[in-house]
N, C-alpha and C positions, 0 to 999 in steps of 0.2 A: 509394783509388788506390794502386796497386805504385810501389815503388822505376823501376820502368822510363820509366811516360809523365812523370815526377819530373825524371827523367835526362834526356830530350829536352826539356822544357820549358826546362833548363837548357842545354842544349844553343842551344835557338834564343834563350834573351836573351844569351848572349855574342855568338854571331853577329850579331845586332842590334845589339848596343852596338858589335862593331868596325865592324859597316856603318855605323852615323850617323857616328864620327868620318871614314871613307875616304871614302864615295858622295861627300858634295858634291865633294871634291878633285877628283872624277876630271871632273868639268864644265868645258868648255874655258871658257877668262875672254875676254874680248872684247880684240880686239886680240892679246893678248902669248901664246893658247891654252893652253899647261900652268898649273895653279897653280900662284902662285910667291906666298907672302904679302907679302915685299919689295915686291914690283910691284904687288900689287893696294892695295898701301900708298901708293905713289907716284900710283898714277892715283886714286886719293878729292881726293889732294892737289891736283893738275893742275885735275881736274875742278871742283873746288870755288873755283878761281883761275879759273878760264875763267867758272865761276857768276857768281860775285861781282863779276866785271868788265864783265856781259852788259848788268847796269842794267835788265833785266827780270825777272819772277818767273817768267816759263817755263823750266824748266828744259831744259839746252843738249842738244845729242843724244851726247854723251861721258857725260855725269852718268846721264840718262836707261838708258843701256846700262847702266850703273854699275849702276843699280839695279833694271832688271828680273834682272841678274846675282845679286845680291843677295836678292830675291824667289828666284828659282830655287833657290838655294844652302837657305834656310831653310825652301822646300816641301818639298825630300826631307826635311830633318832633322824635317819633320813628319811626312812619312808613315811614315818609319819610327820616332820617338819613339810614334807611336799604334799602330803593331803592336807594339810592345816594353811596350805599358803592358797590352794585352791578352795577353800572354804570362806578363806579371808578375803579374797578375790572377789567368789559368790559375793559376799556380804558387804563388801564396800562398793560393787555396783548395784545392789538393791538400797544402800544410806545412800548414794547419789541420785538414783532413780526418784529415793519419797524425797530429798530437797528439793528437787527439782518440780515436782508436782503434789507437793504438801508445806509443812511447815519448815520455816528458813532455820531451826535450830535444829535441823535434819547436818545441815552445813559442820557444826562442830561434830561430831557423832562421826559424820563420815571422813571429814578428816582426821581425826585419830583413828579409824580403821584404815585409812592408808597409811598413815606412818605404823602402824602396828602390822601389815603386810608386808613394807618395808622390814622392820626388823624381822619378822620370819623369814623372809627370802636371805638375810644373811645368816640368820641360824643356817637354814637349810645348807648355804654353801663354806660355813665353818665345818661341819659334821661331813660333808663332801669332801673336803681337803683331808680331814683328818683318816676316811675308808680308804683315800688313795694312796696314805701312805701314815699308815700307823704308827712307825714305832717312833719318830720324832715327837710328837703329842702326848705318846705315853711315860714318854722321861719325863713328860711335867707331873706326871703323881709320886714321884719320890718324896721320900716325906722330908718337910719343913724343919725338921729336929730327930739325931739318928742319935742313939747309946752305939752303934753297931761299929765298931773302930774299923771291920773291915770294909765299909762303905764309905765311911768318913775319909778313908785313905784311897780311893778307888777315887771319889768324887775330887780332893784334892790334886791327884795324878791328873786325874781328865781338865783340871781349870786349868794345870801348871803348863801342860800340853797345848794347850787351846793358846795359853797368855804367851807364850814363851817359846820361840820357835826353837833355840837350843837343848831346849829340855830333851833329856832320853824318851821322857814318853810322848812325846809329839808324834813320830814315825810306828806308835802303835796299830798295828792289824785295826783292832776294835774303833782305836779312836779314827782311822782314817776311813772305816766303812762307816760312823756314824758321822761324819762331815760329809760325807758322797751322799747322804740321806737328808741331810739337813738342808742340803744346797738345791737337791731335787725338788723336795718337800717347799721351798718357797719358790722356785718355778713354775708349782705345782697353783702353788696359793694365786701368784701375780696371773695366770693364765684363767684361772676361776673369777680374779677380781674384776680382770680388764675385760671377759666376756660378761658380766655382768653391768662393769662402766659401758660399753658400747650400746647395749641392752636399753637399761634406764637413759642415756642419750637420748635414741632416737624414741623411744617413748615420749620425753622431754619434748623434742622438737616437735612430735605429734601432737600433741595436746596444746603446743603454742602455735599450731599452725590451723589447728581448730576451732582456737582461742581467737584467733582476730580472724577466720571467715566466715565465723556465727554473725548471726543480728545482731548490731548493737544494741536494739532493745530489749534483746533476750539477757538480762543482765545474770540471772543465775547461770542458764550455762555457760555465760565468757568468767563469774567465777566458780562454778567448779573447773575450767580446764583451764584457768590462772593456778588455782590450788594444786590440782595434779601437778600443771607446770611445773612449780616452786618446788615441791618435793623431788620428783624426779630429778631435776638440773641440780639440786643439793645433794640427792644422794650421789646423782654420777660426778660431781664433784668431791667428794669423799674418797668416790672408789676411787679414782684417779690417784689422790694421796696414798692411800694403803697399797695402789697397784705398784707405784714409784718406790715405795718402802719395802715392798716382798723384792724388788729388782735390787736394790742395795745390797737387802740379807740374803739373796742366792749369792753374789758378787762377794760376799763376805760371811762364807758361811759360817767359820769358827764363832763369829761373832753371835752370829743364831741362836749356834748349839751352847755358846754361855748362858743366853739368856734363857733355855729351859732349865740345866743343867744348875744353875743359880749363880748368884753374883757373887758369894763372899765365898775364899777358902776356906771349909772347916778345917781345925785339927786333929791331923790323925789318931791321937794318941790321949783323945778327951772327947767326949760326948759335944759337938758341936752344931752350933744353929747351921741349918740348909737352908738358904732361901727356897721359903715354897712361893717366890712372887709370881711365876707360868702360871697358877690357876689363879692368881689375883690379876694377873694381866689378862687372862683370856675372862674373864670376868668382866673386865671393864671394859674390851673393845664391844663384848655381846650388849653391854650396856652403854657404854658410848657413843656408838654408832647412831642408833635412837634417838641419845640425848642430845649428841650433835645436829639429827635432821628434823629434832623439833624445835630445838633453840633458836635454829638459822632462821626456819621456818616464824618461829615465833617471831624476830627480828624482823621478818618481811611484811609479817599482818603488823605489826605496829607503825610500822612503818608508812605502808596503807590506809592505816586510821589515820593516821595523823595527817594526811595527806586529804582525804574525805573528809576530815573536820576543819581545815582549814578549806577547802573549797564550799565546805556548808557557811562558813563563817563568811567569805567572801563573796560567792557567786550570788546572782537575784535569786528571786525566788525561782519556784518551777511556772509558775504562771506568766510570769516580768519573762524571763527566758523563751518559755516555748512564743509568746507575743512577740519578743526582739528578732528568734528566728523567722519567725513568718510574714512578718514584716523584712527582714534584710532577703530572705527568697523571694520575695515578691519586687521588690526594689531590683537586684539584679537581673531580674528575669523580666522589666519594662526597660532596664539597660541596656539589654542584648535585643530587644523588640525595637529600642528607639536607636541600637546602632546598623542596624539590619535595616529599617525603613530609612537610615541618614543616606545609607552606603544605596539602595536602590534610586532615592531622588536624585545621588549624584549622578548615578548612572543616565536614569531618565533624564537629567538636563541635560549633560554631554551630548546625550543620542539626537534630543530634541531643540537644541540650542544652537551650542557652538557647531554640532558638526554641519547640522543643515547648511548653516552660514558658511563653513568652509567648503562644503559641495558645492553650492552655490558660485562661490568664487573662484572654484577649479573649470565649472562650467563657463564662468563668463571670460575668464582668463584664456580659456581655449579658444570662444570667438573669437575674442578680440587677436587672436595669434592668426587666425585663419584671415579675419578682414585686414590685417595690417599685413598680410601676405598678398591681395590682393590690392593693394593701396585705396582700401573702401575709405571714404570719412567718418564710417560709423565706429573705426576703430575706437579715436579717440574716446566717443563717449563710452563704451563699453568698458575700457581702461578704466575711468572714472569711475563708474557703477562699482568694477570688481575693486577699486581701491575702498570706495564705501563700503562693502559689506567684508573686505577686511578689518576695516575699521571696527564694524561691530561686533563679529568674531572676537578681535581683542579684546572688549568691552567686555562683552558674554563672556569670555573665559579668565577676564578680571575678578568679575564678579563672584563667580561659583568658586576659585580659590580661596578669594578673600571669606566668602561662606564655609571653607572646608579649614583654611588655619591662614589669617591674615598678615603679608609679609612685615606691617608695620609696626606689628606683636612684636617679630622677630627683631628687626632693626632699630623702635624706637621706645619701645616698653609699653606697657597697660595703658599709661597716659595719655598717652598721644595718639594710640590706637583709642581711645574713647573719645577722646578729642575729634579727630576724621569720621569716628559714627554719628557724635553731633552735629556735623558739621555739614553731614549728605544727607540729616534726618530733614523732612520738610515740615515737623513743628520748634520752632525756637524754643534750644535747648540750653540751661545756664552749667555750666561744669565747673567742680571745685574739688579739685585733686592735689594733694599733697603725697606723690607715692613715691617713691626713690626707684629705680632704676634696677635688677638684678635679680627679681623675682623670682619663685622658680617657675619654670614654664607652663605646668600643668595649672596650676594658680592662676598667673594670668589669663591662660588660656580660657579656663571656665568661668570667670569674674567677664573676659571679656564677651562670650555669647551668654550670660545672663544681661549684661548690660542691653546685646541685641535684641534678644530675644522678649525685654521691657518696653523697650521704643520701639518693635514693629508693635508688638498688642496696642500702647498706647495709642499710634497712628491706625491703627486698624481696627479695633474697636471699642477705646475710650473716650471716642473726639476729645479728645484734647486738647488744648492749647499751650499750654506751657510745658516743659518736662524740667525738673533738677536733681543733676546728679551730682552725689558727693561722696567722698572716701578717702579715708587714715589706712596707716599702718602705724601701729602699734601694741607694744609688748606680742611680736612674732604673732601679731593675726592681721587681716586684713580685713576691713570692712570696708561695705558698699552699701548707698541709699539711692535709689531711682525712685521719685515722687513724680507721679503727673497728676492734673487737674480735672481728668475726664468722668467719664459718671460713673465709675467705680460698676461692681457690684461681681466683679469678677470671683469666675469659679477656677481656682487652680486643679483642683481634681479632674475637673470637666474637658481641659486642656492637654491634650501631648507636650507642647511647647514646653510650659516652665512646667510640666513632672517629669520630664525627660535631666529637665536641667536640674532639678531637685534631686534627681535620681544621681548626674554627673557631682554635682556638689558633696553628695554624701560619700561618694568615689573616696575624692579628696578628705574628709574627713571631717568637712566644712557645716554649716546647716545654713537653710534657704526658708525666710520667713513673708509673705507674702500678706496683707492687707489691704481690704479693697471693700468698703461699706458703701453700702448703694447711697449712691450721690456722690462720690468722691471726698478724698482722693485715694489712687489707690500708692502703695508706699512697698515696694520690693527690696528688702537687706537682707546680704549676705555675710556671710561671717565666715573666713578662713584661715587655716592655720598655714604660716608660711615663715621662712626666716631669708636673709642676705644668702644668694646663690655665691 
């Protein structure tokens, strides 16, 4: 959306906002015609002396004008508080529309038009409460300071009533239809607030369900619908409060009707102060409200900076980062390649190895049953044959365990399992191990197929002659040296073998350094974090 329909929006909520405070003034008041607050101050006062002396709960036809006047007055401030919330609407989805494809200081701009939508939506439903039922609201324009001894004493009666259950005027006509009023009248309000709290709720949950199945790299819209979030869940947190507090004051209504009606007895019999605190209080929740869902608010973006400054301070940069991630996706994803190709050689050897051998042996076992049934002499050798190629069976299927997790790992530690590797290697291998015993097993484990994985290369393509291997623990790491003498000039890149194993090293948390300069020798350490199991 352009700068232009931006400009008109803003346009017509100013308009709006001057029209709700002008429009109702301009509504002639019954009796006296022009608004005059003075006067409409005087006749709440009259009216309610003329009430209270009637001795019945009908109310009188001065009071009654009072208050469809009153109604009146707070239906405009409705109709136009809800053309103003839809304007505000319009216009804080056109600031989020240009942040989001313009400049980022579109972001404060639109967030103060949601909180500023926010508090119209509770004007709107103050001025609601108040059409549904008028005449509780308009006891709050009694004036603050009365000469009038006969309201001074009316108002007196009505606190003594209220305070003091023995009092004669408690079982007043008057006072017990403006408790049945009072008690409504916040029924009225908690049913307004709590359709509101459920409202701003799932709104709430809307924008935070939006909020994490957007792109992560779309970073403005996961913060605009954090921002929305935040408001929202604050305000329906609030209502929730004021909804808990109108349920008290229905449960207690006398207690209500004091608090319009004012706090201090005057005396009847002297010009006495009236608390006019009902318009200083209805004052501060219209501004309260706001100030509580910006401050919370404010609380949470500081909160957030502080949080984004401390990750700028600590985290690498954006280049060192996005390198470390594409580097560790790449590393796992020759993990899962080189444990996919482990899991299929085991397979292929089982298939190709041991089993053949054990068919084989099923087969010559069956001869030998059929000629030993016959009393051939060819039994016996057949016997023979199938006990060999048990034999190698066993062998073969020593072998590929010991390749998949070697039992001696298990039973006699790292040690001694490198010990047995040099010891079936066929280049003379010198070993200088000092390791304690209790490892933890994944440690071992991968120290002990880099060990392997050194001495097949060197037999296999460093000719070789000598290998030495050497390793400490200490200060909780592990280290390993596997040196051989052969013509070096090895490419670890170029290798499945030790990147696979570089790739399991990093697993562990470990790093795997590798040197090998044409001519030899070449020199494999590793380095592992590990403590006493």
């Amino acid at each position: 959306m352009r700068f232009r329909p931006i400009g008109l929006l803003l346009a017509a909520g100013a308009a709006l906002a001057a029209a709700f405070e002008l429009a109702p003034r301009a509504l002639p008041m019954p009796t006296f015609g022009a608004y005059s607050e003075a006067k409409l101050h005087d006749a709440v006062g009259s009216a309610l002396v003329e009430y209270w002396r009637s001795g019945t709960p009908a109310l009188p036809v001065h009071l009654t004008t009072l208050v469809d006047y009153w109604f009146q007055w707070h239906a405009v401030k409705v109709a136009i508080s809800a053309l103003l919330v839809i304007v505000l609407a319009l216009l804080t989805t056109a600031l989020w529309q240009k942040y989001l494809h313009a400049q980022a200081w579109y972001a404060a701009v639109a967030t103060a038009a949601t909180v500023s939508t926010v508090f119209v939506i509770w004007v709107l439903s103050v001025n609601i409460q108040v059409t549904a039922l008028p005449l509780i609201p308009l006891l709050g324009l009694l004036p603050g300071r009365t000469a009038d001894g006969k309201l001074a004493q009316v108002l007196s009666q009505m606190h003594e009533g209220l305070t003091k259950s023995t009092s004669p005027h408690a079982g007043s006509p008057a006072l017990t239809a403006l408790l049945g009023q009072a008690e409504r009248y916040q029924w009225v309000t908690a049913a307004i607030l709590a359709t509101l709290m459920v409202a701003t709720g799932l709104a709430s949950a809307h924008f935070w369900k939006r909020r994490f199945a957007s792109d992560p790299s779309a970073t403005r819209v996961r913060f605009m619908h954090s921002t929305l979030g935040v408001i929202t869940a604050l305000t329906a947190c609030l209502l929730l409060l004021l909804t808990a507090g109108s349920v008290l004051a229905a449960l207690e209504p006398a207690t209500s009707l004091l608090g319009v009606i004012g706090a201090g007895v005057p005396d009847p019999h002297a010009p006495a102060p009236l608390s006019g605190w009902a318009w200083a209080r209805r004052r501060a929740g219209l501004v309260g409200v706001p100030a509580t869902i910006v401050t919370l608010y404010g609380i949470s973006v500081l909160g957030g900076a502080q949080a984004a400054f401390a990750k700028w301070l600590l985290a690498p940069t954006g280049t060192e980062m996005n390198r470390q991630v594409e580097e560790l996706a790449r590393s796992r994803s020759r993990l899962v390649d080189s444990f996919e190709a482990e899991r299929r050689r085991i397979e292929r050897d089982l298939h190709d190895g041991a089993q053949q051998h054990l068919v084989l042996l099923t087969m010559k076992l069956g001869l030998a049953e059929r000629h030993l049934a016959d009393a051939d002499g060819r039994a016996g050798e057949l016997v023979g044959e199938a006990h060999e190629q048990a034999r190698l069976a066993l062998t073969t299927l020593r072998d590929q365990i010991r390749g998949i997790h070697p039992q001696i790992l298990t039973d006699f530690g790292l040690a001694e399992a490198v010990r047995e590797l040099a010891e079936r290697c066929p280049i003379p291998v010198e070993v200088d191990l000092d390791l304690p015993r209790g490892l933890p097993p994944e440690i071992e484990s991968t120290a002990y197929f880099v060990v392997s994985e050194a001495l097949t290369n060197a037999v296999r393509h460093a000719a070789a002659t000598r290998i030495q291997i050497s390793g400490r623990r200490a200060e909780q790491r592990l280290a390993l040296t596997i040196v051989d003498n052969g013509r070096g000039g090895a490419e670890p890149s170029l290798g499945t073998g030790m990147r696979g194993l570089a790739d399991r090293v990093a697993v562990v948390a470990g790093t795997l350094e590798i040197s090998s300069p044409q001519g030899g020798p070449t020199t494999v350490r590793i380095d592992l974090p590990c403590r006493y199991e």
